[in-house]
C-alpha positions in Angstrom: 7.8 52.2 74.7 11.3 52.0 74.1 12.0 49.5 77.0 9.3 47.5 75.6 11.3 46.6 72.3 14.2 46.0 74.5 12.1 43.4 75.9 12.6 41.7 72.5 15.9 41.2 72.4 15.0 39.5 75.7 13.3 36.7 74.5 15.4 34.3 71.8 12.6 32.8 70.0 11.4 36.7 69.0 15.1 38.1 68.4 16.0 35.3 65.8 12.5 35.4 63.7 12.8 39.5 63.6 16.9 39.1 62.6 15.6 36.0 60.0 12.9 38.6 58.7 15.1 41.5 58.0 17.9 39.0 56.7 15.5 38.0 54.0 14.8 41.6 53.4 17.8 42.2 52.3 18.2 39.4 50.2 14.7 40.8 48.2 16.3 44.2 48.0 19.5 42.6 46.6 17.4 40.6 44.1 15.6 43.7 42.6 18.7 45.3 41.7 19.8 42.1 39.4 18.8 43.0 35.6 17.1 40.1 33.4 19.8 39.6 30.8 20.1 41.5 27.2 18.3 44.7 28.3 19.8 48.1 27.6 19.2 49.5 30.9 19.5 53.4 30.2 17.4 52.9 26.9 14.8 51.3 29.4 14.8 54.2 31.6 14.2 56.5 29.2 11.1 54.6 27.8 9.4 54.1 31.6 10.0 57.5 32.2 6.8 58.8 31.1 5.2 55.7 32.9 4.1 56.8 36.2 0.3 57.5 35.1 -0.2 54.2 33.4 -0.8 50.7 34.8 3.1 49.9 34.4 3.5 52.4 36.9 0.7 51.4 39.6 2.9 48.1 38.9 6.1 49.1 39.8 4.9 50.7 42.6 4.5 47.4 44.4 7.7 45.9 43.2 9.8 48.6 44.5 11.2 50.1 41.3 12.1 46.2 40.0 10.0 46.6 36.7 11.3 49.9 36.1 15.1 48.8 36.1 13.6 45.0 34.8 15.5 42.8 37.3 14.5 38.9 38.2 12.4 40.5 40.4 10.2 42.8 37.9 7.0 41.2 38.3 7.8 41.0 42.7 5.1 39.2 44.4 1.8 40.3 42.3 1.3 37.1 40.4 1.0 35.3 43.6 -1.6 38.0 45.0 -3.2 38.0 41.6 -3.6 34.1 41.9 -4.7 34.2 45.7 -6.9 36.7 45.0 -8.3 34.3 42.0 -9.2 31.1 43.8 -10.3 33.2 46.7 -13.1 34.4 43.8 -14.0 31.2 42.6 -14.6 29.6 46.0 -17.5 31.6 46.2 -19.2 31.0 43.0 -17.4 27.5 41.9 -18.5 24.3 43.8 -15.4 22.4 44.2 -13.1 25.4 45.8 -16.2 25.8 48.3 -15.8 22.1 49.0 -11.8 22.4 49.6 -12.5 26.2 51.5 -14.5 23.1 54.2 -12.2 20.7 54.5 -10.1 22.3 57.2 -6.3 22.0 57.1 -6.1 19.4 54.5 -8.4 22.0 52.2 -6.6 24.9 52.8 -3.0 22.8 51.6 -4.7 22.0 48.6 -6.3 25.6 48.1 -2.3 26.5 48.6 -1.0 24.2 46.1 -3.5 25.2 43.6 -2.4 29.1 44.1 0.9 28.0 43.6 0.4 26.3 40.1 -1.9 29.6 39.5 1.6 32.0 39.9 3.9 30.1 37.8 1.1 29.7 35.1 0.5 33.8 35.2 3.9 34.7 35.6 5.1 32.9 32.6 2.1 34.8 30.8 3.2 37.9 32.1 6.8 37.5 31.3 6.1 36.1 28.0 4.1 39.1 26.9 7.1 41.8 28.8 9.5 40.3 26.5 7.2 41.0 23.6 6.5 44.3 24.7 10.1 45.0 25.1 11.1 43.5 21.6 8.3 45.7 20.0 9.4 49.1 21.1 11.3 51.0 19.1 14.9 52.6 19.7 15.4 54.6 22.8 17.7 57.6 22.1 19.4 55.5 18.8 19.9 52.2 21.3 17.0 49.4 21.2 15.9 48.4 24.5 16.6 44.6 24.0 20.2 44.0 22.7 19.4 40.8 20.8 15.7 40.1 20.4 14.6 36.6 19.3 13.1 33.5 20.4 16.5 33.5 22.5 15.6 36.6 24.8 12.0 35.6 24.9 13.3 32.3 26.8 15.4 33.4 28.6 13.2 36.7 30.3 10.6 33.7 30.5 12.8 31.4 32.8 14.1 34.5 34.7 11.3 36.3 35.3 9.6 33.5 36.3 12.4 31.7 38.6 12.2 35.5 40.5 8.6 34.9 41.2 8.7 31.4 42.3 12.1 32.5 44.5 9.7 35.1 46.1 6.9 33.5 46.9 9.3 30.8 48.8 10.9 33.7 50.5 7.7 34.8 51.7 6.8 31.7 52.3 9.9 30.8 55.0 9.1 34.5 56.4 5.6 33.7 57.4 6.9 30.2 58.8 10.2 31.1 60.5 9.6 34.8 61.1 7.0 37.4 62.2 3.9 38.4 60.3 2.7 37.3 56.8 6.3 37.0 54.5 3.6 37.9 51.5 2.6 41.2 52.6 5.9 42.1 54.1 7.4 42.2 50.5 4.8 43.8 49.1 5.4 46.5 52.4 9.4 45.9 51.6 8.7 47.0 48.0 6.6 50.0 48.6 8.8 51.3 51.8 12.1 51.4 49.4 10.5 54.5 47.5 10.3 56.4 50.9 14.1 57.5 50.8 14.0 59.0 47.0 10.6 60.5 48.0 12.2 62.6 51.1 15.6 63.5 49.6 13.4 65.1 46.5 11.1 66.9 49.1 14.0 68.3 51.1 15.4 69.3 47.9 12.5 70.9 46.9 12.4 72.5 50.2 16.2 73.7 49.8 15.7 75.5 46.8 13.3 77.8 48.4 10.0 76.2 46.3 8.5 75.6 49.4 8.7 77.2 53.0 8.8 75.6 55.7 5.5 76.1 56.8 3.9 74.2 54.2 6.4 71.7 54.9 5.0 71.8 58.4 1.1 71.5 57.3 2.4 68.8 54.5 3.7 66.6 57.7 0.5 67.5 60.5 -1.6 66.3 57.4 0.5 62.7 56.8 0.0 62.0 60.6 -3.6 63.2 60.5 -4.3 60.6 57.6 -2.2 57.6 58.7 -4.0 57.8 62.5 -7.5 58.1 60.4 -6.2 54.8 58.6 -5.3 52.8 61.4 -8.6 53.7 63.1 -10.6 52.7 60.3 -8.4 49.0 60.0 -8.9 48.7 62.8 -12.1 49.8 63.5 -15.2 46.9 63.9 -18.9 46.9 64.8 -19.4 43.6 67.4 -22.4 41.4 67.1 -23.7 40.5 70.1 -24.0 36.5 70.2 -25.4 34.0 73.0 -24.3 30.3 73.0 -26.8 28.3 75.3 -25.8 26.2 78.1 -25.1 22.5 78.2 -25.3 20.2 81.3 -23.2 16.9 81.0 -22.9 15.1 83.7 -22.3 17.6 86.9 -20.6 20.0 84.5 -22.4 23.2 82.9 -20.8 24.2 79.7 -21.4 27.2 77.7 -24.1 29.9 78.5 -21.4 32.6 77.7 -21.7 35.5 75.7 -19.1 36.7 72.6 -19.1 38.9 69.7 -19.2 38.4 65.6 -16.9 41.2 64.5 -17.4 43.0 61.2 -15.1 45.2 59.9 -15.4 48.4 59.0 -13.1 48.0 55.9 -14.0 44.5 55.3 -12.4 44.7 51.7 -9.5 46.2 52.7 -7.0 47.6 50.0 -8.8 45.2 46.7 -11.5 48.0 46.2 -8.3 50.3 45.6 -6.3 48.2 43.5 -9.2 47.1 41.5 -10.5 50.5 40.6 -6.9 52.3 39.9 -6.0 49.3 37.3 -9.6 50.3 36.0 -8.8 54.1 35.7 -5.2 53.5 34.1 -6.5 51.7 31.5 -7.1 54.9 29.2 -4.1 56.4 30.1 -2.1 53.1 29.2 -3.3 52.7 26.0 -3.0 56.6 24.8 0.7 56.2 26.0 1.2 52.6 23.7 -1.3 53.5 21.0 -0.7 57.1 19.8 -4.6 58.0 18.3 -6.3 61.1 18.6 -9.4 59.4 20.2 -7.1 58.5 23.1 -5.3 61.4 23.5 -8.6 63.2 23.9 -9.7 61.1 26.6 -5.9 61.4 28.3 -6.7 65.0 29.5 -9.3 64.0 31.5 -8.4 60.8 32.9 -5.4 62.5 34.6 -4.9 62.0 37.9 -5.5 65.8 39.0 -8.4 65.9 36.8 -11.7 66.4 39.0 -13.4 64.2 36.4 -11.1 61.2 37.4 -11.2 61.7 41.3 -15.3 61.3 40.8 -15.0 58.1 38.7 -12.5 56.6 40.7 -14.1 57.5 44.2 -17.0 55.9 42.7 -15.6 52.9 41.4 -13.9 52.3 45.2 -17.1 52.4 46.2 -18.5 49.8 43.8 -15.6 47.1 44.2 -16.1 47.8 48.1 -19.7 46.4 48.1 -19.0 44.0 45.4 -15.4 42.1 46.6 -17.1 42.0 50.5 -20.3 40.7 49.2 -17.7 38.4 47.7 -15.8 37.5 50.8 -18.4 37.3 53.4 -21.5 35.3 53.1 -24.1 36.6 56.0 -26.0 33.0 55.2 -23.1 30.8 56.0 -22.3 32.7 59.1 -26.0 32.3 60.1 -26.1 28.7 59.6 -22.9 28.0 61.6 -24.4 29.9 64.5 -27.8 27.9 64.1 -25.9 24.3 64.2 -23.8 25.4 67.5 -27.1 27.1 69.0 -25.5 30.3 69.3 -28.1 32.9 68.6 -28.2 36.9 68.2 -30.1 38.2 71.1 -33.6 39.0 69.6 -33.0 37.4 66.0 -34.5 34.2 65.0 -32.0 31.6 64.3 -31.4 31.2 60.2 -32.8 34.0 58.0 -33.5 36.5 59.8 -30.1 36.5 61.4 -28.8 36.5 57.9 -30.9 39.2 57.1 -29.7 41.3 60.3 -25.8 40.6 59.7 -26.0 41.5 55.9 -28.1 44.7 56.9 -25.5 45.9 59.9 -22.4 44.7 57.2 -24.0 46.9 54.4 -24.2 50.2 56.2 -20.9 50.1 57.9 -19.4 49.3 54.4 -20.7 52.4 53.0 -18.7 54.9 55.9 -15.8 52.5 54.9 -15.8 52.5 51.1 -16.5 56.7 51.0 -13.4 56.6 53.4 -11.0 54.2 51.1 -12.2 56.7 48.4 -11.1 60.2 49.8 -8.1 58.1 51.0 -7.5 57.2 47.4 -8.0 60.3 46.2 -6.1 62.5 48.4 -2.3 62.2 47.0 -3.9 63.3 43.2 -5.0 66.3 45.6 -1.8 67.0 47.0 -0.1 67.0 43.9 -2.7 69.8 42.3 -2.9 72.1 44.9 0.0 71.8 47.0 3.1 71.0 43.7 4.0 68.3 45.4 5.5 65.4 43.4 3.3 62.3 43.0 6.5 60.3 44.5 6.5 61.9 47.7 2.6 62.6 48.1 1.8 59.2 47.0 2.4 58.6 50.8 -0.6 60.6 52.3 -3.0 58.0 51.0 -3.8 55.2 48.5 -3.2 51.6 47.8 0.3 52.2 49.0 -0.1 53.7 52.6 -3.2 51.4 53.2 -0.7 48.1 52.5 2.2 49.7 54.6 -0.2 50.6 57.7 -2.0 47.5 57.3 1.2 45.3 56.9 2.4 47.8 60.2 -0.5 46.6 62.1 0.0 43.2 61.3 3.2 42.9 62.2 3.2 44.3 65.6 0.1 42.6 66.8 2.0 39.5 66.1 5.1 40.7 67.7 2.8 42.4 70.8 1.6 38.5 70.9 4.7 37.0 71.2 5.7 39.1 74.0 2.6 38.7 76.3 2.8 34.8 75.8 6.4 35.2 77.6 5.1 37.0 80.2 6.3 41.1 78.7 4.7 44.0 78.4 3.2 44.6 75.2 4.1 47.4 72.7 1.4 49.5 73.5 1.5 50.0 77.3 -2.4 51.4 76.9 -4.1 48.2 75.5 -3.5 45.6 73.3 -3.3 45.7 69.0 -6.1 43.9 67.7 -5.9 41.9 64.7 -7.2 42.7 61.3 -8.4 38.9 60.7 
């Protein structure tokens, strides 16, 4: 193993596109610690103190802590996920983004350009409406949050704000092209891997104060393991399709006649289902925490995140957005007619709807193994934290929407890498087989 990533300092093309990568990486991490002008940094501490259970806090999870402390970078990379994730919805239901998803590489520029236009327009509504937020709260300890609000301040977080996105999604744009793995994802990884320091040094300091022995420690770390190798196995994990392409004689030549594979992944939606039903499930707590009302307060206690009543609806709303966002993404009708007008067929399957029919009854029960999974995975830090004390910080690293990006990202990343090396002629990573992707 270890001689295998002193291969990679072996081969030039790989050394300078891992050094560009981590360069850029630093550059990000230096970004998020520049404030947006005119904010009273320690009165904005104190008010996103009491944060971490709301939607502002499932936010700056994914920028690293930039929203928090408001730098350039507070809103990181989400609008540009947000947009993606936008036009990727309305190809399937809108006419003209199906016609550009067909049109090969000139399509997918345009489908690019379009997402770009979609980032600036919803990070200048984003920004716009943190400025207002942040000119409406009132004084932190005696000391206003914003120094001088105004139609001035308002501007000026606008074009900040919104410069920071634009500079990111550029940065990530130069990582994908000039260095390894998707630059998009490795921020978003960046982001949630710079909590991991302040998450250890408060677990060993909970450990060094004698509030927890070391044997809990020990069952604490076998568990991580236990979880991140049942993660990677279900990324990674697909159920193959059998397909048969028929043969062609031209001339003296026989072409085709071989045999491949349709792969369907077992956690076809990946991290959305997640995402989608955590921002659902914050909702209540974010609007008890900005409007003070009884009625909300109520509801508070049992949408907290060691409630049992809020592991049950959130486990069930992963499984919802799982079946919904890959019924979304994968169209068992369009796969079928592609096979039909290359005369590939599925052994025993009639060519057009009844192969349909098969691939969207094999892709609906290996999403429901899937989507239970995401949801225990989901669940399990809010079980941590209840039964073992541990602080959400540190256990939010045995599961969710945050160790399902990094292990994904992780995979990514090294299957690229492990690809790179084998087209020089090296040993991959893994001396035991090769990394599949996740596409």
């Amino acid at each position: 193993m270890l001689s295998s990533f002193g291969s990679i300092a072996k081969i030039p093309d790989l050394r300078k596109r891992i050094i560009f990568v981590l360069l850029m990486c630093i550059v990000y991490r230096l970004g998020s610690k520049i404030p947006v002008p005119g904010i009273n940094a320690q009165a904005l501490m104190t008010y996103m103190a009491g944060m971490g259970n709301t939607l502002l806090g499932m936010y700056d999870m994914f920028v690293g802590g930039a929203f928090t402390r408001m730098t350039i970078f507070a809103l990181g990379i989400m609008p540009y996920i947000s947009a993606s994730i936008i036009i990727q919805l309305l190809g399937s239901v809108v006419p003209f983004f199906q016609r550009l998803s067909k049109e090969g590489e000139e399509g997918r520029r345009k489908i690019t350009q379009y997402t770009r236009y979609g980032t600036v327009v919803l990070a200048a509504a984003q920004s716009f409406g943190i400025a207002k937020w942040l000119e409406s709260q009132g004084e932190m300890g005696g000391t206003s949050i914003v120094v001088n609000p105004g139609v001035g301040f308002i501007i000026i977080t606008m074009i900040t704000i919104v410069a920071g996105t634009v500079f990111l999604m550029w940065l990530g744009e130069q990582m994908t092209e000039h260095g390894i793995g998707n630059g998009i994802s490795l921020i978003i990884f960046l982001g949630i891997i710079a909590r991991l320091p302040f998450a250890i040094r408060s677990e060993f300091r909970e450990f060094t104060s004698g509030t927890r022995s070391i044997i809990t420690e020990v069952v604490l770390i076998v568990l991580m393991v236990a979880i991140v190798g049942a993660v990677v196995l279900i990324t990674q994990g697909q159920r193959r399709i059998r397909v048969q392409y028929p043969k062609k004689v031209i001339g003296r030549k026989i072409y085709g006649g071989q045999s491949t594979y349709i792969p369907l992944r077992v956690n076809t939606a990946g991290v959305i289902p997640i995402i989608f039903a955590q921002a659902i499930m914050f909702v209540p707590n974010t609007i008890a925490t900005l409007v003070p009302w009884d009625f909300f307060q109520f509801a508070k206690h049992y949408f907290e995140m060691t409630h049992p009543l809020y592991w049950f609806f959130y486990g069930l709303l992963i499984v919802f957005f799982a079946y919904f966002y890959t019924a979304m993404v994968f169209n068992p009708v369009d796969l079928a007619d592609n096979l039909k007008k290359y005369g590939a067929v599925i052994p025993q399957k009639p060519p057009g709807k009844k192969t349909a029919e098969h691939i969207d009854k094999i892709l609906t029960r290996i999403t429901l193994p899937g989507s239970i999974f995401l949801a225990l995975v989901a669940i399990m830090p809010f079980f941590i934290v209840r039964f073992a004390g541990v602080n959400y910080q540190f256990a939010s690293f045995f599961g969710g929407t945050g160790l399902l990006i990094v292990v994904g990202v992780a995979l990514d990343t090294l299957q690229q890498i492990e690809a790179k090396m084998v087209e020089r002629h090296y040993e991959g990573l893994l001396k035991g087989g090769k990394l599949r992707g996740r596409r």
